[in-house]
C-alpha positions in Angstrom: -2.3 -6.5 65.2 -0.4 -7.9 62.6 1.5 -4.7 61.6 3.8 -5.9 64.5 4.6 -9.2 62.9 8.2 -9.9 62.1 9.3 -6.7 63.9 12.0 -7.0 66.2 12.1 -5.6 70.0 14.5 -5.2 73.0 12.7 -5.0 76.1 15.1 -4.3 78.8 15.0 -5.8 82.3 12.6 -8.3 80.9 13.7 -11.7 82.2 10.4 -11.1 85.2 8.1 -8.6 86.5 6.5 -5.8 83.9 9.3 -6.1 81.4 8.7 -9.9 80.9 4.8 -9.5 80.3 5.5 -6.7 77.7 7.9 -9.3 76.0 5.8 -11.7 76.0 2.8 -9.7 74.6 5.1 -8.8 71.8 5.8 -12.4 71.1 2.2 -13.5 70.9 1.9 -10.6 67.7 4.7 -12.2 66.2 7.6 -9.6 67.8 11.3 -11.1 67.7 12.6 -10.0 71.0 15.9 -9.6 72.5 15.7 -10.3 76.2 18.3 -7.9 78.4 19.0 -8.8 82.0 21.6 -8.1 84.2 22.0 -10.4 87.2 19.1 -13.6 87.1 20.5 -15.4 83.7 18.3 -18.4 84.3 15.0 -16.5 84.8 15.5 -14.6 81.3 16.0 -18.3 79.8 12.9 -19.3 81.1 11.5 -16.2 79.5 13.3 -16.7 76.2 11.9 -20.4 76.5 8.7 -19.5 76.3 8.6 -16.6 73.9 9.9 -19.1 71.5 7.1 -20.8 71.6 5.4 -18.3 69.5 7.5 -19.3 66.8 9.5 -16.0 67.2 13.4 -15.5 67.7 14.8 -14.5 70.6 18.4 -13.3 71.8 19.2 -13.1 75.3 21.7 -10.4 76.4 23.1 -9.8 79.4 23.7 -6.4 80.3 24.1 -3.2 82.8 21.9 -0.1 81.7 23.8 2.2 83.4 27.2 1.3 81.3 27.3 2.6 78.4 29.9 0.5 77.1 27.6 -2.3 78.0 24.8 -0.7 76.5 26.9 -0.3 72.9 28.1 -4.0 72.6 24.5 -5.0 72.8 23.3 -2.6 70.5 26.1 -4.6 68.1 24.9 -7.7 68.6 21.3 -6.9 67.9 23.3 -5.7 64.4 24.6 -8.8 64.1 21.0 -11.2 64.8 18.4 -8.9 63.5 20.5 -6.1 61.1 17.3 -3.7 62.9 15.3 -2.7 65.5 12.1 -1.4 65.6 10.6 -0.8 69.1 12.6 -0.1 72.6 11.3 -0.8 75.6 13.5 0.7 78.1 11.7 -0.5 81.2 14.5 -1.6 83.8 14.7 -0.3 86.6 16.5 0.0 90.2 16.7 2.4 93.1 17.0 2.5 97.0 14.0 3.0 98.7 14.5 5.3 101.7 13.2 8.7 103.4 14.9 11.8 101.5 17.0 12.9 104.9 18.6 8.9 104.8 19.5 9.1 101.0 23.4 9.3 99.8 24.7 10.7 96.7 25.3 7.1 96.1 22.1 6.6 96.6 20.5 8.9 94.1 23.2 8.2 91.3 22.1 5.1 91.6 18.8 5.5 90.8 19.2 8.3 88.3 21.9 6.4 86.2 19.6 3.3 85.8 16.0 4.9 85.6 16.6 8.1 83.6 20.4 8.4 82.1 20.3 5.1 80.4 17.3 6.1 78.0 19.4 8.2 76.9 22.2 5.9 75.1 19.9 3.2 74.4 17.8 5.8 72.1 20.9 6.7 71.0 21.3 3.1 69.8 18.3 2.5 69.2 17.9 5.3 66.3 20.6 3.7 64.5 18.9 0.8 64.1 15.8 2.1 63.2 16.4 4.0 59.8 12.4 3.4 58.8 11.1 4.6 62.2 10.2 3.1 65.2 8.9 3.5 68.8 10.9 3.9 72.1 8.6 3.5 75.4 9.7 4.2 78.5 7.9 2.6 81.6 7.6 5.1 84.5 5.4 5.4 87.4 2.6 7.3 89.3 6.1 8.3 91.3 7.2 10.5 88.5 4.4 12.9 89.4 3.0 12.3 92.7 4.8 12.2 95.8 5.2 8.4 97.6 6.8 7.3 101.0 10.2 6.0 100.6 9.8 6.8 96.8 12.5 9.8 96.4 15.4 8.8 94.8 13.6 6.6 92.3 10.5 9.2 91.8 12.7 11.8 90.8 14.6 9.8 88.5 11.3 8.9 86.9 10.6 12.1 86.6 13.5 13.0 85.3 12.6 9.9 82.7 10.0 11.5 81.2 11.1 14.9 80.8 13.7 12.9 78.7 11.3 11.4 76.7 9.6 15.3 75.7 12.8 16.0 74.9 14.0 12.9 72.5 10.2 12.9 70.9 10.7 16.6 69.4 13.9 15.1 68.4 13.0 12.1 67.5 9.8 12.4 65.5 11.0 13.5 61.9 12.8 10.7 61.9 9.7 8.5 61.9 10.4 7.6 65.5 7.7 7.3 68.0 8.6 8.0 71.7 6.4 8.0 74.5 6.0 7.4 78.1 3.8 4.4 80.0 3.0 5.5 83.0 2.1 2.7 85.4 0.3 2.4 89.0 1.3 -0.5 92.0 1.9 -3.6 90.4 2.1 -6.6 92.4 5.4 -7.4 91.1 9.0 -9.1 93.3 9.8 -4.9 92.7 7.3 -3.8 95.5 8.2 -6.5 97.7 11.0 -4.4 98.6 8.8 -1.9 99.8 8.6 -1.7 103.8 5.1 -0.3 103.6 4.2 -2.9 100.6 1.1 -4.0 102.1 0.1 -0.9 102.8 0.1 0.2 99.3 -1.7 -2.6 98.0 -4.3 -2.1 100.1 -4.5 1.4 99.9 -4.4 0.7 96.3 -7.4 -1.9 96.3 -9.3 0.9 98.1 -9.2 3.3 95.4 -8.9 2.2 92.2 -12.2 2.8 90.5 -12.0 -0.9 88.6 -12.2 -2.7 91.7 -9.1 -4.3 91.1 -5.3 -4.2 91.4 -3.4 -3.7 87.9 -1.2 -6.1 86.8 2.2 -6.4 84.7 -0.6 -7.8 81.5 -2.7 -4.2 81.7 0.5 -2.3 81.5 1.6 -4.8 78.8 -1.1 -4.5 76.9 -1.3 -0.8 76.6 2.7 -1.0 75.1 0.9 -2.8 72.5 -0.9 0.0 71.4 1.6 2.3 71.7 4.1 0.1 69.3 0.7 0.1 66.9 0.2 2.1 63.7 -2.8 3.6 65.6 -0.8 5.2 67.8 1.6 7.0 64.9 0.3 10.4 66.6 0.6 9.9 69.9 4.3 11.6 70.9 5.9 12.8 74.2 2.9 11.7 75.9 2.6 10.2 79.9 0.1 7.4 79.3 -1.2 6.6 82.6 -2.4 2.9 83.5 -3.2 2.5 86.8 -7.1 1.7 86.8 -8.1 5.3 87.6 -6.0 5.3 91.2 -4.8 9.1 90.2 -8.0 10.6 89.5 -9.3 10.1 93.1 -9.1 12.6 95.7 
């Protein structure tokens, strides 16, 4: 797709896991990226390092989603490098994994603040930057919709995500401004190994998915690609689902 070359994304939380394969998908059509992490600065060096070696640019930030005063002094120094931005990824992600009955407010802010408030000012930021038009994806899960052990707090907040996205798409649109939803299945990724039923899910997963195989941070990468395409100018406020056909099982 070379309608992406030259364009310039932030993918957030992409120093590992889904959000690194999405930057590095990017990178391969000739994306500039800015890498945002909060915690692991080596690991999003690594990943910088080898987006680079596309022959693309790359700024590393770090910073906290869930501050919007950290969230703003990014957005100024994507000003500063790029003077634009063209496609958000807003795919970082947190949350305490425990039954509903052993969750705290703390708990659910938490989760809430990081997964579904924090799309909120990074479109915000985002827009200004993107006076052509652009896309925003958000990655969510199956959790968003379906109900998962240990999954609460975080599969609200997804939800909560996406009603977001409906709502910033109406918004959003005559502005040029594509935003949608990528809604992903069980990735393998260091995420799920916080899981205490992990293994359970993977096999459970292998069981049903109709491809035979489990999905990986690439599929889900791959389908952001089309989403940040020209041929996808008309998709907007959707849920795109990528989990292998896992959901359509009974």
């Amino acid at each position: 797709m070379d309608e992406l070359k030259n364009r310039v994304a932030l993918v957030t939380g992409s120093s590992r896991g889904i959000g690194r394969a999405i930057a590095l998908r990017l990178a391969e059509h000739g994306v500039h990226l800015v890498i945002n992490y909060l915690r692991k600065k080596s690991e999003a060096e690594l990943t910088a390092k080898e987006i680079r070696k596309h022959g693309v640019k790359c700024l590393v930030v770090k910073a906290n989603v869930a501050v919007d005063e950290e969230v703003f002094a990014m957005f100024e120094e994507i000003d500063k490098e790029f003077a634009r931005l063209d496609i958000l990824i807003s795919n970082a992600a947190s949350g305490v994994l425990k039954p509903s009955f052993q969750l705290t407010t703390k708990h659910w802010d938490w989760a809430m603040n990081i997964n579904a408030r924090a799309l909120l000012p990074l479109s915000q930021g985002a827009a200004k930057l993107m006076p052509q038009g652009g896309h925003i994806i958000a990655v969510s899960s199956l959790g968003a919709v379906r109900a998962i052990a240990n999954y609460a707090a975080v599969g609200s907040s997804k939800g909560a995500l996406e009603s977001l996205v409906r709502h910033l798409a109406v918004e959003m649109g005559p502005c040029g401004i594509n935003v949608n939803v990528v809604q992903a299945g069980a990735v393998d990724t260091e995420a799920l190994k916080h899981f205490p039923n992990r293994e359970e899910i993977l096999e459970n997963t292998r069981q049903r998915v109709p491809m035979g195989r489990l999905l990986t941070p690439e599929d889900v990468a791959d389908v952001v690609i089309l989403l940040c395409s020209d041929k996808a100018r008309m998709i907007q406020g959707q849920s795109i689902v990528v989990d292998g056909g896992y959901s359509i099982m009974a």
